[in-house]
ROVOKOL-625596 format. One record per residue (C-alpha): x, y, z; residue in three letters. Coordinates in steps of 0.05 Angstrom, whole numbers, plus 5000, padded with zeros to 4 digits. Layout:
<sites>
XYZALA ...
</sites>
This chain:
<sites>
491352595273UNK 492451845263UNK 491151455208UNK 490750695194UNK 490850465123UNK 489549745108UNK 492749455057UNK 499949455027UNK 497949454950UNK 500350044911UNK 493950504930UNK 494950385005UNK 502850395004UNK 502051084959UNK 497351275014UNK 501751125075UNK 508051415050UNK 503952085031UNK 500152125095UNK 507551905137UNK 511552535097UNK 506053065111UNK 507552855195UNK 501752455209UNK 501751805247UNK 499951305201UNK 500250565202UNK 500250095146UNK 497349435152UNK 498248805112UNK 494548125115UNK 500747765074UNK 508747625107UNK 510547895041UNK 509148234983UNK 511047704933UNK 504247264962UNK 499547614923UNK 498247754852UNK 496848554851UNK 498048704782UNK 505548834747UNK 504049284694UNK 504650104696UNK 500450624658UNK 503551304639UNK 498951584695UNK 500451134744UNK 508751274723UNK 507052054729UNK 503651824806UNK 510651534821UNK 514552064794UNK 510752644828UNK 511552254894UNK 518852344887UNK 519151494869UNK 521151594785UNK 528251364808UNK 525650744840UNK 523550534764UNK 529850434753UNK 532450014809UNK 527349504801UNK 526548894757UNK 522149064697UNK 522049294622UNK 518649794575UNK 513149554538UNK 514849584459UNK 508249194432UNK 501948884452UNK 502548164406UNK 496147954395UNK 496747144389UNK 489846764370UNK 490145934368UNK 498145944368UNK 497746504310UNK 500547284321UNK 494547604290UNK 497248274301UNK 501848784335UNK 500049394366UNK 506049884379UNK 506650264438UNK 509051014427UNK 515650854476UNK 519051404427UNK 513451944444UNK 512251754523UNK 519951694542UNK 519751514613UNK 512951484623UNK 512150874578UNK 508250344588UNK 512549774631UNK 512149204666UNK 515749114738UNK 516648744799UNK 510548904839UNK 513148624901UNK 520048944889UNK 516049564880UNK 511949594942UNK 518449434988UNK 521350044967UNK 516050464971UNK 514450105042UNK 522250285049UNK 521750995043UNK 515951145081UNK 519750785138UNK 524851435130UNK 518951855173UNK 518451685246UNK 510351815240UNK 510651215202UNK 509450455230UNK 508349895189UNK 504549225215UNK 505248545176UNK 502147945176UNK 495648305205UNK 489148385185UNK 483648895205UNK 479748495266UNK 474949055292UNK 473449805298UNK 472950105361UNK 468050675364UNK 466951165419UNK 460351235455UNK 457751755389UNK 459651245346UNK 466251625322UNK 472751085297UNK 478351245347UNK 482050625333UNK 481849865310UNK 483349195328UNK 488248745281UNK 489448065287UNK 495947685273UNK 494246925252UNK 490446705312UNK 491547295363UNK 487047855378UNK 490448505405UNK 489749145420UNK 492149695365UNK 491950275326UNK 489650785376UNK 487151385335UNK 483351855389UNK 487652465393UNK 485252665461UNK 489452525520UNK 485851985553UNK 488751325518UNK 483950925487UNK 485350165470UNK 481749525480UNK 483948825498UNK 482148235451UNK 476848115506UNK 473248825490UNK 474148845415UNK 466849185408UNK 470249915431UNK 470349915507UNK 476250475530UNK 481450165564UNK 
</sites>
């Protein structure tokens, strides 16, 4: 099986590197040439810390800029109005922090390169998908700035199927 996720953000990276280490052929797509274009949010939950650590990724924490939340300081018309403390003592490593989204996506982008099912396709964005004749996705079309191409075949029969910028609607090549 072949997969095609579309989007680098954290869901679609997570995604990607999963797929790549259980041996399927999965490519990643991003729109941006890098991940410090776009704003995708720099702040970690506990359950988004226990995501990373059950993917093997806890280390990574650690090798990226970023900091532990202590408080939330609640400022109102130039006046702190209050503090809310975050239990850092009581969460450990799971605490709340704040890092380097873009810092965090290379690796993870990094270490789902390790598998060879794993392909990775910047500076593209999702164009069409092709569908054969019983309206089934075997693949899809991506475009890099103003070029159309043929991609992402993901039939698993033995007949190739691809299309040319030309036949972006799904016809077999």
């Amino acid at each position: 099986m072949k997969v095609l996720v579309v989007g680098a953000g954290p869901a679609g990276a997570a995604t990607a590197l999963l797929l790549a280490r259980c041996g399927l052929g999965v490519t990643l797509v991003e729109r941006e040439t890098s991940f410090e274009r776009v704003f995708r949010g720099e702040g970690l939950m506990p359950l988004g810390i226990d995501a990373l650590f059950e993917m093997g990724l806890g280390g990574v924490l650690e090798s990226i800029p970023g900091r532990r939340v202590e408080s939330w300081n609640i400022w109102i018309d130039g006046e702190e109005v209050f503090i809310i403390p975050e239990p850092v003592e009581e969460l450990g490593e799971r605490a709340v922090r704040v890092v380097s989204q873009p810092a965090l996506l290379e690796k993870m982008v990094e270490e789902a390169g390790r598998y060879p099912s794993f392909s990775f396709e910047g500076r593209s964005r999702l164009h069409d998908l092709i569908h054969d004749p019983g309206s089934r996705v075997v693949g899809a079309v991506l475009q890099t700035d103003e070029t159309v191409r043929e991609r992402c075949a993901l039939t698993s029969s033995s007949e190739p199927t691809g299309v040319s910028g030309a036949h972006a609607h799904g016809a077999a090549a």
